[in-house]
C-alpha positions as CSV (number, residue, x, y, z in Angstrom):
1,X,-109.5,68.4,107.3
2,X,-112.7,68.3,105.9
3,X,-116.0,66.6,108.0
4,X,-119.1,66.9,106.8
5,X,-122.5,64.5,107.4
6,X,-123.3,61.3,105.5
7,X,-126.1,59.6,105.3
8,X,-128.4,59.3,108.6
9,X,-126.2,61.5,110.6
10,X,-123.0,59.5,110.2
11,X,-119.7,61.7,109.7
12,X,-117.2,61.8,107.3
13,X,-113.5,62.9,108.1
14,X,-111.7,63.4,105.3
15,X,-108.1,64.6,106.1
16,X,-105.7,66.7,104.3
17,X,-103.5,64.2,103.1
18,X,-106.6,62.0,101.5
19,X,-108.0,64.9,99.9
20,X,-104.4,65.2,98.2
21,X,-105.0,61.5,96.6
22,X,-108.3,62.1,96.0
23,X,-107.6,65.1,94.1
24,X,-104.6,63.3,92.5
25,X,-107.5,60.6,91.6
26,X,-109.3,63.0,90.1
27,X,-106.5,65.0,88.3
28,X,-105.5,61.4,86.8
29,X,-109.2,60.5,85.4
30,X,-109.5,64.0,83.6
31,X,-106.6,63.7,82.1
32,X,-106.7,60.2,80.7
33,X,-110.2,60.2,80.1
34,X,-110.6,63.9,78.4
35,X,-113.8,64.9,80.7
36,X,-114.2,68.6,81.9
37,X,-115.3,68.0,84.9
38,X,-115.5,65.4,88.0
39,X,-117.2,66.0,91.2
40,X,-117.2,63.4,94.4
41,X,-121.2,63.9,96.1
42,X,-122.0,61.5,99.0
43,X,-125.5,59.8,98.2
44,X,-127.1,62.8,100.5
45,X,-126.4,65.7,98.0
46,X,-123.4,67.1,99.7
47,X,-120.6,68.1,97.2
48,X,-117.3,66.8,98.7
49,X,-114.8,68.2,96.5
50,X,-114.5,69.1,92.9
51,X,-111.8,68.6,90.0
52,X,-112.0,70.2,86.6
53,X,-112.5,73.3,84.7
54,X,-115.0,76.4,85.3
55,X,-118.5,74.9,85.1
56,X,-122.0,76.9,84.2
57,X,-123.6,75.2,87.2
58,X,-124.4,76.1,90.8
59,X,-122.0,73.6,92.9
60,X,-124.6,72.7,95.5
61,X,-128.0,72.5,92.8
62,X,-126.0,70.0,90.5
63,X,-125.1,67.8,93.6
64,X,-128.7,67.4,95.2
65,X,-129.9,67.0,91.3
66,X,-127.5,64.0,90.9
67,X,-128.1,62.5,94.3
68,X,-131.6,62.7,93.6
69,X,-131.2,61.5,90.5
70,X,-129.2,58.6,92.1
71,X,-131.7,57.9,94.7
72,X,-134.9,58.0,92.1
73,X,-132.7,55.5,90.1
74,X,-132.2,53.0,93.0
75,X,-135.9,52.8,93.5
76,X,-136.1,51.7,90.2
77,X,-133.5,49.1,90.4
78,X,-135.2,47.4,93.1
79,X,-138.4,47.3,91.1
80,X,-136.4,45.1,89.1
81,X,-135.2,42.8,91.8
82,X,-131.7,45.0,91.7
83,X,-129.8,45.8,94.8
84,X,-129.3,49.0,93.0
85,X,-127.7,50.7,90.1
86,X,-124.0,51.2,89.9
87,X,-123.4,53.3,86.5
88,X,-126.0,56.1,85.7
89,X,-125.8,57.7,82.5
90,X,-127.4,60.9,80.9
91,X,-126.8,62.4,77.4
92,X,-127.6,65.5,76.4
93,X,-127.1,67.7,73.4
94,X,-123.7,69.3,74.0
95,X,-123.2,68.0,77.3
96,X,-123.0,64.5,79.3
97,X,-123.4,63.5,82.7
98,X,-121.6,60.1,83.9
99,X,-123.2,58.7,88.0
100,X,-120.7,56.3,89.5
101,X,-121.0,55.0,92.5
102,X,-118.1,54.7,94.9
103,X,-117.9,52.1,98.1
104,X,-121.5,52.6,99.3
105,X,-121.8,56.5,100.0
106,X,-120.0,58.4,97.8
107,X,-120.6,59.6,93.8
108,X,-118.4,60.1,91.5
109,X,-119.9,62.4,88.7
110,X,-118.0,63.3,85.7
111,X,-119.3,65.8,83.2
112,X,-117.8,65.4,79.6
113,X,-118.9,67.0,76.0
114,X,-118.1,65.7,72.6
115,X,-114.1,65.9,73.1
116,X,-114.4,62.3,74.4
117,X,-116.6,59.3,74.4
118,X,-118.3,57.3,76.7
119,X,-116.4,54.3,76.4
120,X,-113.3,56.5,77.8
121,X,-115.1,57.5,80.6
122,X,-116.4,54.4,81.6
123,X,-112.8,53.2,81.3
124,X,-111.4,55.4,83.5
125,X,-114.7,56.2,85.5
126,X,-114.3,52.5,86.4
127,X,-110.3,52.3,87.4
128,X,-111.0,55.8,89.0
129,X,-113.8,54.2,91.4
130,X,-111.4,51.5,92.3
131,X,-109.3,53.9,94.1
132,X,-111.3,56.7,95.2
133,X,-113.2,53.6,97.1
134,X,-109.8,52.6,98.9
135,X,-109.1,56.4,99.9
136,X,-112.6,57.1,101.2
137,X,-112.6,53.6,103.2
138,X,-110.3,55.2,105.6
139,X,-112.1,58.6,105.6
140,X,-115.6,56.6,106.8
141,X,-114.8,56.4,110.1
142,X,-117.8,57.5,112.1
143,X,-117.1,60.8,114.1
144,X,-115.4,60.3,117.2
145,X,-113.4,57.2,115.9
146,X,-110.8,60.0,115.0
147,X,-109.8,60.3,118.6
148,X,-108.1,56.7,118.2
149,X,-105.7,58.1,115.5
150,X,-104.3,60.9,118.8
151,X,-101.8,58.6,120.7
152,X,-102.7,56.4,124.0
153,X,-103.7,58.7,126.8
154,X,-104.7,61.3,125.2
155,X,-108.7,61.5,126.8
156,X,-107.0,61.2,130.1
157,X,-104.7,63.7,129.7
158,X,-107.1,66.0,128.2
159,X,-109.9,65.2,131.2
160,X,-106.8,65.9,133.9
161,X,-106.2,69.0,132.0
162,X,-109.8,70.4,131.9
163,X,-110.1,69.3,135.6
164,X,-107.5,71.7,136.2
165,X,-109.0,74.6,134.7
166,X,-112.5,73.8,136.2
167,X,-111.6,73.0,140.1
């Protein structure tokens, strides 16, 4: 199980068997779209997984860059009476950088080179999104909200427990 803190300290659980989809997810959108690399970074610049081959950049720098990058973006967005922009794009050189945005926290960022094209990985950036959105709407449950998923009873038989120890 992965947790880790979203946006103005609300918590992300992110179990074992959704980080399997979302690394199928992933898996799937390399291969179909020919990119190197994909990365999932919530809107605060913390990396959430990763899915690709060896990259030259620091894990950590790339995600604060891009949610940075992201959030410099939306400012711009609303300038222009936009809620905010979904799709960010940069092209370099050798190397290009697709933004995506996923439900309302979550990035998907795909790194790709001259092997493909940007059409493809807006394609499959786009049917990607779809379902990386569905698997992180049941990871967005604030924390605490996991102790529904433990069956009935369970706080009281953990408080008549503890009393036990304590008395």
């Amino acid at each position: 199980m992965t947790e880790y803190r979203a946006e103005k300290e609300r918590w992300m659980v992110i179990e074992e068997r959704e980080m399997e989809r979302i690394h199928a997810v992933l898996g799937e959108f390399l291969k179909l779209s020919g990119a190197k690399c994909a990365l999932l970074i919530d809107k605060d610049g913390y990396l959430i997984t990763k899915h690709g081959g060896q990259s030259s950049f620091h894990d950590d720098t790339i995600s604060a860059l891009v949610a940075g990058s992201f959030a410099a973006t939306k400012e711009m967005a609303r300038l222009l009476g936009e809620e905010e922009f979904s799709v960010l794009y940069h092209q370099g050189r050798h190397e290009n950088i697709q933004l995506t945005l996923v439900g309302d926290r979550v990035l998907l960022t795909v790194i790709f080179d001259e092997q493909t094209t940007l059409g493809m990985i807006r394609l499959y950036a786009k049917e990607a999104a779809m379902k990386l959105a569905e698997v992180m709407a049941a990871a967005s449950a604030p924390a605490g909200a996991g102790s529904a998923r433990l069956g009935q009873g369970f706080s009281a038989s953990a408080k008549d427990k503890l009393d036990s120890l304590f008395q």
